[in-house]
C-alpha positions as CSV (number, residue, x, y, z in Angstrom):
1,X,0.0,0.0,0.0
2,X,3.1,2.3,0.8
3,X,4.4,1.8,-3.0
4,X,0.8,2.8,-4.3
5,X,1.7,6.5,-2.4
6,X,-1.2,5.2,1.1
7,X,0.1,7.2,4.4
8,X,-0.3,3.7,7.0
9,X,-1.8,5.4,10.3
10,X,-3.3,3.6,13.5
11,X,-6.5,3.4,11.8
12,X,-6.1,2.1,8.7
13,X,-3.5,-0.9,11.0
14,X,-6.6,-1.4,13.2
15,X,-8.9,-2.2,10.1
16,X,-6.6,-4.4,9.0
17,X,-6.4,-6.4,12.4
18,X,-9.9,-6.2,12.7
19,X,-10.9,-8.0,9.5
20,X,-7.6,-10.7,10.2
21,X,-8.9,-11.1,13.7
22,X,-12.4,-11.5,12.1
23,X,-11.4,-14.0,9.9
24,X,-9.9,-15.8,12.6
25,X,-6.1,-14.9,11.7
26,X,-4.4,-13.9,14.9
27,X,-1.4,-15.2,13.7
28,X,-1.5,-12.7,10.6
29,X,-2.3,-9.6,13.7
30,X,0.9,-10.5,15.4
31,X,3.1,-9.9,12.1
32,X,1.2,-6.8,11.4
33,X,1.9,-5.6,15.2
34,X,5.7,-6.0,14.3
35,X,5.1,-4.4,10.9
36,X,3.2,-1.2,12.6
37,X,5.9,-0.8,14.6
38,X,8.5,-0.9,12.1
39,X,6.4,2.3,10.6
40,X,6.9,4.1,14.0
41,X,3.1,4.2,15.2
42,X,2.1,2.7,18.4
43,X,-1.0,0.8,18.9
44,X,-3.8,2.4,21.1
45,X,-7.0,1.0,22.8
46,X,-9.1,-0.1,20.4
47,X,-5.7,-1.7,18.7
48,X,-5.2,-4.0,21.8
49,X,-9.5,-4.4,21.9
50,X,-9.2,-5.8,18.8
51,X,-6.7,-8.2,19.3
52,X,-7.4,-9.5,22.9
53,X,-11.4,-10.3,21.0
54,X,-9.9,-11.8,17.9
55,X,-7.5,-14.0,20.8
56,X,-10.6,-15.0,22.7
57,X,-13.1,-15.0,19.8
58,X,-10.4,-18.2,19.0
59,X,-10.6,-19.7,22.3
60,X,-7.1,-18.6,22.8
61,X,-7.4,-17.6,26.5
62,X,-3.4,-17.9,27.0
63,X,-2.4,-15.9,24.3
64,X,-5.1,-12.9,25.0
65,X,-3.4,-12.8,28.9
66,X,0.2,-12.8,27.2
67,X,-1.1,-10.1,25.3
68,X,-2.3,-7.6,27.7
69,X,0.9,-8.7,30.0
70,X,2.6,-7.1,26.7
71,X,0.2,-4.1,26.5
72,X,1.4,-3.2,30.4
73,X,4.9,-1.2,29.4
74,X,2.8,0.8,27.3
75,X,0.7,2.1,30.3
76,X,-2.9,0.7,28.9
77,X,-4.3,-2.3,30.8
78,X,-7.4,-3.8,29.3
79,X,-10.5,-2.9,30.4
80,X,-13.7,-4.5,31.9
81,X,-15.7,-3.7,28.8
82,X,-12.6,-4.9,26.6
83,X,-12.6,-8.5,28.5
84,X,-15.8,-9.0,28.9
85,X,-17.3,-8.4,25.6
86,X,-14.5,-10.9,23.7
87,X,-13.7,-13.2,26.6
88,X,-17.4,-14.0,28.9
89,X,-19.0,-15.9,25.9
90,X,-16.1,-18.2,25.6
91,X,-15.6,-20.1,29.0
92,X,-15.2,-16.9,31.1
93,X,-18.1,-15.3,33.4
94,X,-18.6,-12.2,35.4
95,X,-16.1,-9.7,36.8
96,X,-13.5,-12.5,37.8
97,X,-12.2,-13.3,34.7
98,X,-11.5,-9.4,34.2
99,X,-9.8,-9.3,37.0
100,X,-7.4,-11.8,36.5
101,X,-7.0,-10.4,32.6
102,X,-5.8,-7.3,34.2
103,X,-4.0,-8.6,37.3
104,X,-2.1,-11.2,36.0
């Protein structure tokens, strides 16, 4: 998209990840991650929303905690709202599992 003369910004990273995540292609969102960050733009909330739903949309529990433990450095934690609405339909109920999201 760069060669064809398209500025990359945060939004246009976050579309991306959505339909990846969507399509059930974490593994594609992690590259990308690396890639956004090679263009010098940081990811913001709904960047890490995106990714911690397409993680537990996936059943991937593990890799949506690993991801928020990541997301920590960057002074963001995940919120209630984030956790709850991608986590609580897949195995995870009530305020306890976003508690331990963000505590752990």
């Amino acid at each position: 998209m760069v060669a064809l003369g398209f500025q990359l910004d945060v939004v246009t990273f976050n579309t991306f990840f959505s339909a990846y995540a969507q399509a059930g292609d974490t593994i594609q969102v992690e590259d990308m991650i690396y890639e956004m960050q090679q263009n010098n733009l940081k990811p913001n909330e709904w960047t890490y929303g995106i990714i911690v739903n397409g993680y537990c949309s996936e059943g991937k529990l593990d890799d949506a905690f690993r991801f928020v433990n990541q997301m920590k450095p960057n002074e963001w934690a995940c919120g209630t709202c984030c956790f709850r609405c991608s986590c609580v339909p897949h195995g995870t109920s009530g305020n306890a599992g976003a508690s331990a999201l963000e505590l752990k």
